[in-house]
C-alpha positions as CSV (number, residue, x, y, z in Angstrom):
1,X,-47.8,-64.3,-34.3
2,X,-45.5,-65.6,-36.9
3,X,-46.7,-66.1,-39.5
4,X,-46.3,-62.4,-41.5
5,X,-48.8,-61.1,-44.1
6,X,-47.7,-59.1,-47.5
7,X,-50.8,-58.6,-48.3
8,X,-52.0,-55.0,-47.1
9,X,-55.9,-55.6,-47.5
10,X,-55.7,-58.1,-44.3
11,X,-56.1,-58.0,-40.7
12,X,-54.8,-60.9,-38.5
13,X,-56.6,-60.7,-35.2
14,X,-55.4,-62.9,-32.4
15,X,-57.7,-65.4,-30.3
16,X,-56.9,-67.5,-27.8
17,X,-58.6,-70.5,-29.0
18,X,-60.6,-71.8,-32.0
19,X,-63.8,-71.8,-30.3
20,X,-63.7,-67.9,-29.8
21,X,-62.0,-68.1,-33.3
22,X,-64.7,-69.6,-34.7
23,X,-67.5,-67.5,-33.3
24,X,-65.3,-64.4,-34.7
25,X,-65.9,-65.9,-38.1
26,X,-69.4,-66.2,-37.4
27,X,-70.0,-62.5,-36.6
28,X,-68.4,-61.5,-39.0
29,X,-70.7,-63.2,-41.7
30,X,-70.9,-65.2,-44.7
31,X,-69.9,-62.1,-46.9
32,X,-66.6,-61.4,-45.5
33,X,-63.1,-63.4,-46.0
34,X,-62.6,-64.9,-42.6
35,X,-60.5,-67.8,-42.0
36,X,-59.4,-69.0,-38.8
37,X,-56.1,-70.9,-38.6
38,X,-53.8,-72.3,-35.4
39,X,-50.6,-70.3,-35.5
40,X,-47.5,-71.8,-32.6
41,X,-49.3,-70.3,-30.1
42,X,-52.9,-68.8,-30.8
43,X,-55.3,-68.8,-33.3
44,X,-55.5,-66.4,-35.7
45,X,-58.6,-64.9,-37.9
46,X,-57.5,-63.6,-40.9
47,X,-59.7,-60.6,-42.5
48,X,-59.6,-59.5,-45.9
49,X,-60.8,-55.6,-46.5
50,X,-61.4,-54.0,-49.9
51,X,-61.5,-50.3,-48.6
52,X,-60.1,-48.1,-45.9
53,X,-64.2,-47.6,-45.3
54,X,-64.6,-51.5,-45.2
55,X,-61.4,-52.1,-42.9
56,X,-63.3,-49.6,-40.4
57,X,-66.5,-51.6,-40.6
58,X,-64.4,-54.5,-40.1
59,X,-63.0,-53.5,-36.9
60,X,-66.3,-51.5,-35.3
61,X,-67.7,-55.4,-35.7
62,X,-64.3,-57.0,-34.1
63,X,-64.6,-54.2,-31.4
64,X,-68.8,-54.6,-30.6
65,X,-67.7,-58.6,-30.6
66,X,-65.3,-58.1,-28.0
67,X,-67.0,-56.1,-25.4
68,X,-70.2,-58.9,-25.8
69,X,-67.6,-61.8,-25.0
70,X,-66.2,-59.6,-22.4
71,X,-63.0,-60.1,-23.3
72,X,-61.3,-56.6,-22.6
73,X,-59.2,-56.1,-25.6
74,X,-57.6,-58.5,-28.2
75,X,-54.2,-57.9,-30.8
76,X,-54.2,-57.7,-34.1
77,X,-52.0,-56.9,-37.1
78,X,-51.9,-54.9,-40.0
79,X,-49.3,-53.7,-41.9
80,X,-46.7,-55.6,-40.4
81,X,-47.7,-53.7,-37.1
82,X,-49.5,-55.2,-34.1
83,X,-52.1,-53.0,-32.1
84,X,-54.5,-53.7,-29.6
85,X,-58.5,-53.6,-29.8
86,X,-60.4,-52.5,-26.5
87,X,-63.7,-52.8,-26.0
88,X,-65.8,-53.4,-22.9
89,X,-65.3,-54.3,-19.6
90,X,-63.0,-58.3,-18.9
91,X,-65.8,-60.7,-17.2
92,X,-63.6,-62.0,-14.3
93,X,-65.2,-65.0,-12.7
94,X,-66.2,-65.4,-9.0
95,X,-63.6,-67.3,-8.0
96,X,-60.8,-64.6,-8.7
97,X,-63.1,-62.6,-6.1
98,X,-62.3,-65.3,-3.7
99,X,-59.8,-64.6,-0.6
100,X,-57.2,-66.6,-0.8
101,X,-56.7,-68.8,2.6
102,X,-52.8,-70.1,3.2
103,X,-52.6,-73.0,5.3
C-alpha cells in the first residue's frame, strides 16, 4: 500500500484483485462508504466508519466475508498501521495436493 490515509474514520483493506474487490463492496452494502481503487500493486477497499461501534461492525463483516471466500486472512490499515484479518480456513486447490513427478 502506498497510498497513506489522514483520515482516521477509514480502513483500507487489501485485495488481490478487483473482482474480490468488488464483491467486498457488495457485502458490505449500499449503506456503507466503500470504494475500491487499484493501488501499484493490489487493490484496495476503502471503508469509512462513523464510530468505534461501527468500525467493529465493519470488520466482523470483512472477517465473516473472508472465511466464506476462504481466503485465510487479508491486510488492512488503519491509523497509519497495517494489521492482518484471519478468518477461516485457505481453500487450497487439488492440484497443490498433487505429487510432484521430476523427470
Amino acid at each position: 500500500m502506498t497510498r497513506q490515509t489522514s483520515e482516521t474514520d477509514e480502513i483500507l483493506v487489501e485485495l488481490p484483485s478487483r473482482h474480490v474487490a468488488e464483491s467486498l463492496c457488495d457485502r458490505l452494502g449500499p449503506g456503507r462508504v466503500a470504494r475500491p481503487e487499484q493501488d501499484e500493486d493490489c487493490w484496495e477497499v476503502g471503508v469509512t466508519f462513523g464510530s468505534g461501534l461501527e468500525l467493529a461492525q465493519v470488520l466482523r463483516t470483512v472477517e465473516a466475508w473472508i472465511a466464506e471466500r476462504a481466503l485465510g486472512a487479508l491486510r488492512y490499515h488503519l491509523d497509519g498501521r497495517a494489521y492482518i484479518l484471519r478468518a477461516g480456513e485457505i481453500t487450497w486447490s487439488n492440484f497443490a495436493l498433487e505429487p510432484v513427478v521430476r523427470l
